[in-house]
Structures are given as structure tokens and as C-alpha cells.
N, C-alpha and C positions, 0 to 999 in steps of 0.2 A: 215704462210708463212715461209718456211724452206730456210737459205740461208746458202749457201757452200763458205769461204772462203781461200784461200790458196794465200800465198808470199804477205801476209803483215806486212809490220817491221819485227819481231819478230814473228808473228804467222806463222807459215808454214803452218800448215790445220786444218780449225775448221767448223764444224756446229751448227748453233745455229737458232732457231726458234724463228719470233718475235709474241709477245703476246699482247693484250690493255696495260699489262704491260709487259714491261722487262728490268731485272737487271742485269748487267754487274756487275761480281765483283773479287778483286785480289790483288796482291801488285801493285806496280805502274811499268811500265817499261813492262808492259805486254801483252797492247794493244787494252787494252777497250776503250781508246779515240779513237783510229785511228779505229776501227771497229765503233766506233759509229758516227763519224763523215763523215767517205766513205758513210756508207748508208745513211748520211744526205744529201751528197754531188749529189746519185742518185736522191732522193725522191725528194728533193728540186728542186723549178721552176729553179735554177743554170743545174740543171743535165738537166731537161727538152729543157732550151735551145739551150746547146749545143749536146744534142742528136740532136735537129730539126737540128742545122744547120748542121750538120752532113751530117745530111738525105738528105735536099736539095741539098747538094754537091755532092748528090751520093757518099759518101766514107763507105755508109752501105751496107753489100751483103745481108742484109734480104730485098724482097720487101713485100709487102701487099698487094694483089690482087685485094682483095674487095674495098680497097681506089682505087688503080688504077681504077679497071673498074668503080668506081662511077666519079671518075675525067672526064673519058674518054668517059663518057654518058651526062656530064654536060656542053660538049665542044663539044658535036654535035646537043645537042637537047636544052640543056640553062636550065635543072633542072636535080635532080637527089635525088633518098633517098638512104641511107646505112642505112641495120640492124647494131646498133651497139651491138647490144647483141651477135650478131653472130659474130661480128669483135670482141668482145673480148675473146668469148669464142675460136677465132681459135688463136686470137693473141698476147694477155694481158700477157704469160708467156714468149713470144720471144720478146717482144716489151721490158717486163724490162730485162732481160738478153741480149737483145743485148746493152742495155742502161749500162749494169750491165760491157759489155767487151770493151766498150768502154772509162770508165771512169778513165782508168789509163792516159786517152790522158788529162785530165783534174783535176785532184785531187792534181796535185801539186801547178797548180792555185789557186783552190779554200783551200785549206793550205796555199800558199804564203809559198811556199818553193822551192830554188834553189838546195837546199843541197841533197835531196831528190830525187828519179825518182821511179816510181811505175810499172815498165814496166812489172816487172814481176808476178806483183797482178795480182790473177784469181777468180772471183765472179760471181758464179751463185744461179739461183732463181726458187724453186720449189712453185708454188702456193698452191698445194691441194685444201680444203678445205675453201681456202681464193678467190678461183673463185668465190664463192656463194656472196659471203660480197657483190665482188666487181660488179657484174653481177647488184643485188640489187641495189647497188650503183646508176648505171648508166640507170636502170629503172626509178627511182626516180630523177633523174635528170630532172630538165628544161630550155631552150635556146630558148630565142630571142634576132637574132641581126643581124642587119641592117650595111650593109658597103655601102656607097655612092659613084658612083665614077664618080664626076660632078654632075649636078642637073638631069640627065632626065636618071642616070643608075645607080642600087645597085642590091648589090646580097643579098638575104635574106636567111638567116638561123634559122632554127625551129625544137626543141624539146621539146616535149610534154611528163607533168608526165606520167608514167607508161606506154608510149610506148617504144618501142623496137630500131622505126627509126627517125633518124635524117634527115631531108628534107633542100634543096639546091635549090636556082630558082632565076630566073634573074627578075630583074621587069626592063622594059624598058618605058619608054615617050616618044611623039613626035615621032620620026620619025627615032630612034637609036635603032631600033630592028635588026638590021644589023651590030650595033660595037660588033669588037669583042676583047674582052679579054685577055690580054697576058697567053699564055699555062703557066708561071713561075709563074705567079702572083695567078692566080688560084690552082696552083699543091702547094704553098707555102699556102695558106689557108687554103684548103683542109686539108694537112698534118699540121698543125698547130691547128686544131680544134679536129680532129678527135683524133690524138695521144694527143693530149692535153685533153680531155676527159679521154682518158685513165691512162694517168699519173694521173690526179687531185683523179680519184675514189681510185689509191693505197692510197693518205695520200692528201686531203686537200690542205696543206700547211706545211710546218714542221718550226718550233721555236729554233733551238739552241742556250741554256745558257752554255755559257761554264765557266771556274771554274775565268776568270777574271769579270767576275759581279758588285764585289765590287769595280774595278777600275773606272768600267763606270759606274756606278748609277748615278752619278750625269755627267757625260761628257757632255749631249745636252747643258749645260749650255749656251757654245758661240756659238749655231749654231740658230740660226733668224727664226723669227717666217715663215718668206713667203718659205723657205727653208723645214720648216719641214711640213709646208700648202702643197706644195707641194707632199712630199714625199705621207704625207697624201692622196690627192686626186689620185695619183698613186696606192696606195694599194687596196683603194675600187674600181677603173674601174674594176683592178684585179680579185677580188672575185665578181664582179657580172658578170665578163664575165666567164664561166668555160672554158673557151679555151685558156684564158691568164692566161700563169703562174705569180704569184709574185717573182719579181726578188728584192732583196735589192740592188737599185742601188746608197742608199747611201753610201759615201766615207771617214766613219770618223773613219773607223779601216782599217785593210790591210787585213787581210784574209775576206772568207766569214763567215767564223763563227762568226769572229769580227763585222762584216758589219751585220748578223742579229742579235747579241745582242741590236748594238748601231739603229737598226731600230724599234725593241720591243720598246725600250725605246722613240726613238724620236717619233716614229707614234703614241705612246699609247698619247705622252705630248701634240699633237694637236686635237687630236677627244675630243669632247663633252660629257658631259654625254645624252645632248639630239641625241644627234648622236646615243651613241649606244643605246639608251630607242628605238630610230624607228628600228633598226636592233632588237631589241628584240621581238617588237612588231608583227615582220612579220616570229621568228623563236623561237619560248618559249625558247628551248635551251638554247639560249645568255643570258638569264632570268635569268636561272640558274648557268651561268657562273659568271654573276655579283655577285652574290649573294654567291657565294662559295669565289669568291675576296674577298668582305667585310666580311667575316667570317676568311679568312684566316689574313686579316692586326686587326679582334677584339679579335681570340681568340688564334694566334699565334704572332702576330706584338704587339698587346698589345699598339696601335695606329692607323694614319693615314695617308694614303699616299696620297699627293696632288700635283695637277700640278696647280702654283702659274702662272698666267697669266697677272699680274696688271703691268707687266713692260714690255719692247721691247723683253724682251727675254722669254722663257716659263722655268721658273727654278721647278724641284722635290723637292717636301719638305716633311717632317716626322712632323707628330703632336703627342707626347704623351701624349698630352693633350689639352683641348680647347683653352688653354691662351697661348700654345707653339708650338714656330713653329721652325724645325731645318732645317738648310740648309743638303743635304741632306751626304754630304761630314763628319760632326760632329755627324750625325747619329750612333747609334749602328752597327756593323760589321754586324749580323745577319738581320738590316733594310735593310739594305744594299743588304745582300743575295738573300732576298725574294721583293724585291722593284720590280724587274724587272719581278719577276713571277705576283704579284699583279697585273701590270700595262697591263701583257699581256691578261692576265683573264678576268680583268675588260673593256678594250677596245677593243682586237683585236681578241680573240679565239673563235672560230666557232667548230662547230664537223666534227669529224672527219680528223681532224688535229691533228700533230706529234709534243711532246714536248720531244727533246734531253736536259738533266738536266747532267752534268760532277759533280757529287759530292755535291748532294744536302745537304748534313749535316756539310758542307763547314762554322765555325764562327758558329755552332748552337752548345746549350747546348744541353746534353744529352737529357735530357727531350724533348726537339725540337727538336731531330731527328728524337725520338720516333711518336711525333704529325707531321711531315712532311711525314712520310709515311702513315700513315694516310688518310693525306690530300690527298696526290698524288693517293692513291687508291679511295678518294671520287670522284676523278676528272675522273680516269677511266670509274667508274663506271656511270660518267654523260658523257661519248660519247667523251672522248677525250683520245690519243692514248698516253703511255708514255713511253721512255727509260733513264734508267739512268745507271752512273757509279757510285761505292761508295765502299768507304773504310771501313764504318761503324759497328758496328758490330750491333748496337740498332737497325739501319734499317733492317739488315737481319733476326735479330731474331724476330725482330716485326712482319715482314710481313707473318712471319710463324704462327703467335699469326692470323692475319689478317684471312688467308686462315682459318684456323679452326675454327676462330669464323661464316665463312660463312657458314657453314657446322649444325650448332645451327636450331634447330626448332622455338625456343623461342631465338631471337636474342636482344627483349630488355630487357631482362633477365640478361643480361649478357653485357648491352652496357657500364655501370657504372665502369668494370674493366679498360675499354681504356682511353686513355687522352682525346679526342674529345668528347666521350658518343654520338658517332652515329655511326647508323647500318649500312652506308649507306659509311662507312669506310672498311666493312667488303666485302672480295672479292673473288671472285671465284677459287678457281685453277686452273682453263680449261683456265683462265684470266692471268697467270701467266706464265712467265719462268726466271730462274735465273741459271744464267752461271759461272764460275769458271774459271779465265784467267789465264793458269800456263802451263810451258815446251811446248811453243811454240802452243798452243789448248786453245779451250776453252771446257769444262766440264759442261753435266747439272746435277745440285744437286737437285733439288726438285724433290722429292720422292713422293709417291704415297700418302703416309699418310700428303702431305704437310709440311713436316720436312725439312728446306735446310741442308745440312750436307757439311759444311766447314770447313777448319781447322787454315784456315791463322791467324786467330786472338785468337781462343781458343790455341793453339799451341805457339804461342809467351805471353799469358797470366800464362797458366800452366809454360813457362820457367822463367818470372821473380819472379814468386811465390815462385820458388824454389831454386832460387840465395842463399840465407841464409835459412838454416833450421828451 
């Protein structure tokens, strides 16, 4: 997916293509966060909402035809199918690009900035080749769901794996085959489901860590068990409905990006492990997600990470050992770092979901920054989408180590050079892209031979070297 952005902060106009991975990188002041976060600000169920309401208001000039006429079939005859393969093969590129020009009306909210106005940010969205992913997507999709309205009338909605359409139909009882349905209330459904369908196949759900982490690792501490039960039981209606986006409507940061860190965390602090074992159970994937968690907190954390549940409140803790247990505050910086990716891993991440990561080598020893990319390309490679920003230079040049070692015939031949010693770290190039944020643009440096070629940090290396002869 190739997106065009112009008039934001500092960037006047850049292209950048996003990849299963992609890497933002540059001096600071340049604009990697605020590119990374606007397209969080789309993808995320945040963006989603306020495009609906939008739409409801009628303040969008794109209408949808196909949703119209199926509205307008459902309200004369009481059922209706929409091909949605069809609806997104006509619509799925105006649908995020209108989402895309609308979202200067909303990005200083979801920032929590006065100071700021984005009026003049312009962002658009070329699919290509990213039609097929999402086409796919929405093939494989399945919906059942039932809305009630009173005991003797619901409307039922039904899709079915590997078909095309999605079916609408009233079931009425008794003697109410005659009420009829507010035109608002149905045209709000309709669009509700239908474009929500579409939004969920671009990304899931998206996760942003941003670089304050190690503030909140431990924050949930004073927020009550029935509080975060709650939140809880809001995020799974969420994901088992695809037409309900997740919204973080907890309120324990000010921004949104704040508000999904401190949800990572608290939603991860009330699910069970039995909880996710039955979500595994019904999606191998999740299987694999857990199981890279606890690889990440054995062979990087070099510990573990627990949600201590024996008192009224649910407190995170670090064990670095059987006999110790740290509160999570006197933890290591780097426990800290990764706490909240662990937590998400192991309880909340599904495929085909969007992890925005601000400076993942953030309190890590060099050695660990080298093994978090790594990691972060195992995680690609298991169906889970990643962006990050990063100053690093270990991760950049590693990850050029990464791309060539996929390229290997004999890949476990050579897995013993890497920190992890797996293959399964090693990644595609077709899988990659990596950007260069400098004079107002962003730049792509990955070459064909998979070499990134930057200069920011070799450049200020070569000059302190040469301070004294």
C-alpha cells in the first residue's frame, strides 16, 4: 500500500510504502512519529468511528451505491445480500482515502493538542497490490449476528467463509411483520457493518507503544479490578464482532496513543491464561503468538512477566527468578521496555493486526537491539503487521544482516551467526521497507541487493573519530 503524504509538521511531501515491516528512521525532529501515529490515527477503530460518524451526518461527498441500493432493498422487501467483494473492489481505495481527508478534522484530538491544527495535511492512498491481501481478507471472513429489537423482532446478519455476500433479513414473530424500522437506525447499521468490514480487513486492530512505556508499565496499579473486567469484556464483544471497531475508551492517559498503551496493559492484566488457551484453541495462530511471548520475556527479558492477582488490585510484576518477585516500577529499564510488548503478545494479538513501536531499542543494550529485531521480524513473519521508528544503528544494519540471510538456501547453516539462532528471524525483502526522514521527505534506502544505505549515524561516527588524530 503506497501512501502520499504532504503538510505534515515538517514534512512537506513524502511517499512511503507500507510493508509486514516498516522502518521509519532519521534524526529526531523529522517526523517519523507524527507519520506514524496519523496512520495510526486512520487504521485504528479511533479513525473508524469518527469517519462513521461522519458519514451518518452526511458531511462525506463520496456516497456508496451498492450499500445504498442494498439499504433501499432491505426497507421495501425486509432482506437484502451485498457482494462485498464487489463493494470493495469498487470502494476499499475511496473509502480509506476519504477516511485519509478527513482526518485533519480529528488528529489533534486524537494527539491531545491545542497548539497544533493539521488543516493543511494532505494524505492519500494507493492500494495496488494490496487489493488482493484485502479481497482475501474479506472472503475468509465470517458473521453471525443477531440484533434484537424487543422480543418478537431482529434483524439478522450472516457471512459465510469463502463467500463473496453478506445477507440482511428481518425475522419477525407474532403478529409484527408489519413494524417497521426507523430508515436512521437501519441506514446506521448498514453503514456500520459494511464499512466496518472494510476498515477491520486493511489492519485488524492496531497497538501503539509509544517511547513513554517505561512510565506506564506499571500505571494500572490504582485502577480496580471490576474497571479493568470491564474494559476487558468490551474488547472481546469487539473482536468477535467484525463490524465493531475497538475503541480504547479507557481514560488513564490524555491522548489516544496514551489511552492504547495504558489499554495494552490493563486488558492484557485481566484476561486469563485460560482465556487465551480457548482463543487459541479456535485460531492456532494465537498459539504461536503466546509462545513467541514467552520466548521473548526467556531469551530476551531473561525472566518473567506476571499479573499478581492475590490482592484487590491486579499489580505487573518481573520475576528474575523463582524466589523473586519485583514490583514492576524497580524493575530493569529494558523490563520495563518490553513488559508491555510481552503482555500484548501473550493476551491480546491476533493476526493481522498493526504494531506501531516509537524506538524500540529504547533502555536496550546493544546486544538487545540487535535480538529485538530479530524478534520483531519473527513476529512478521508469524502474520502480524509491524511499524517502527528508531534511531538505532544495530537495528538498521541488522536488519540488512536479516534480509540476506532469507535469501540463504541452507538457512540453518548459518542460523548460529544470529543472537536468537532462528531461521524463522530471517525475512523477506518483498517484506520490508525502510525510509530516511530528512529536508522535509522521507527517502527509501533499501536497495535491491538489500543493503540500507544511510548516513545519519555513520557520518556523526566517522566525525568523532576524527576529532583527534
Amino acid at each position: 500500500m503506497k501512501i502520499k503524504v504532504s503538510n505534515l509538521g515538517v514534512i512537506k511531501e513524502a511517499e512511503i510504502e507500507l510493508k509486514p515491516l516498516t522502518v521509519f528512521i532519521g534524526r529526531s525532529g523529522t517526523g517519523k512519529t507524527w507519520t506514524a501515529h496519523t496512520l495510526a490515527s486512520i487504521f485504528s477503530g479511533y479513525g473508524f468511528k469518527e469517519y462513521l460518524k461522519a458519514y451518518s451526518d452526511k458531511k462525506n461527498p463520496i456516497q456508496y451505491e451498492i450499500l445504498e441500493q442494498g439499504i433501499q432493498e432491505f426497507l421495501e422487501v425486509g432482506n437484502c445480500q451485498i457482494n462485498l467483494v464487489e463493494f470493495a473492489e469498487q470502494y476499499a481505495e475511496k473509502y480509506i482515502n476519504d477516511a485519509g481527508r478527513i482526518a485533519p478534522n480529528w488528529l489533534s484530538h486524537f494527539l491531545n493538542t491545542n497548539r497544533v491544527n493539521f488543516n493543511k495535511l494532505q494524505i492519500s492512498f494507493l492500494l495496488n497490490e494490496f487489493i488482493k491481501d484485502l479481497l482475501n481478507k474479506i472472503r475468509k471472513l465470517s458473521l453471525d449476528r443477531k440484533i434484537n429489537f424487543g422480543s418478537q423482532l431482529s434483524l439478522q446478519i450472516l457471512k459465510q467463509e469463502d463467500e463473496d455476500e453478506i445477507y440482511f433479513y428481518r425475522i419477525s414473530e407474532g403478529n409484527k411483520d408489519n413494524f417497521k424500522l426507523p430508515v436512521v437506525l437501519i441506514r446506521d447499521l448498514f453503514s456500520e457493518t459494511i464499512l466496518g468490514i472494510i476498515h477491520q480487513c486493511f489492519y485488524a486492530y492496531v497497538y501503539i507503544f509509544p517511547t513513554e512505556r517505561t512510565t506506564y508499565a506499571g500505571f494500572p496499579f490504582s485502577v480496580q479490578k471490576r474497571v479493568l473486567k470491564s474494559l476487558e469484556e468490551e474488547i472481546d464483544t469487539e473482536k468477535s464482532q467484525p463490524d465493531k471497531q475497538k475503541t480504547q475508551k479507557i481514560t488513564l492517559g490524555k491522548s489516544a496513543v496514551i489511552q492504547s498503551l495504558t489499554s495494552i496493559i490493563a486488558g492484557a492484566s485481566v484476561k486469563t491464561d485460560d482465556e487465551r488457551q480457548e482463543e487459541a484453541e479456535k485460531n492456532p495462530q494465537i498459539l504461536e503468538y503466546i509462545n513467541l511471548a514467552n520466548f521473548l520475556q526467556e531469551k530476551i527479558l531473561s525472566g518473567h512477566v506476571k499479573v499478581d492477582s492475590s490482592t484487590l488490585q491486579n499489580e505487573i510484576i518481573f520475576q528474575p527468578s523463582r524466589d523473586v518477585n519485583l514490583e514492576m516500577q524497580v524493575a530493569s529499564s529494558m523490563v520495563k521496555e518490553l513488559a508491555p510488548l510481552y503482555l500484548c503478545l501473550r493476551y491480546l494479538v491476533e493476526p493481522n493486526e498493526l504494531l506501531i513501536i516509537d524506538e524500540p531499542e529504547m533502555n536496550l543494550h546493544p546486544a538487545a537491539q540487535v535480538e529485538i529485531i530479530e524478534f520483531l521480524a519473527m513476529l512478521v513473519n508469524a502474520g502480524i503487521k509491524i511499524l517502527i521508528t528508531t534511531h538505532s544503528p544495530y537495528i538498521v544494519d541488522h536488519l540488512s544482516n536479516l534480509i540476506k540471510a532469507a535469501e540463504y538456501e541452507d538457512k540453518e547453516s548459518i542460523k548460529e551467526r544470529f543472537y536468537l539462532e532462528r531461521t524463522d528471524a530471517f525475512i523477506a525483502q518483498e517484506n520490508v521497507s525502510v525510509y530516511l526522514f530528512e529536508d522535509g521527505t522521507a527517502k527509501d534506502i533499501l536497495q535491491e541487493n538489500g543493503r540500507i544505505d544511510w548516513g545519519t549515524f555513520a557520518d556523526i561516527s566517522d566525525d568523532i573519530n576524527h576529532i583527534f588524530p
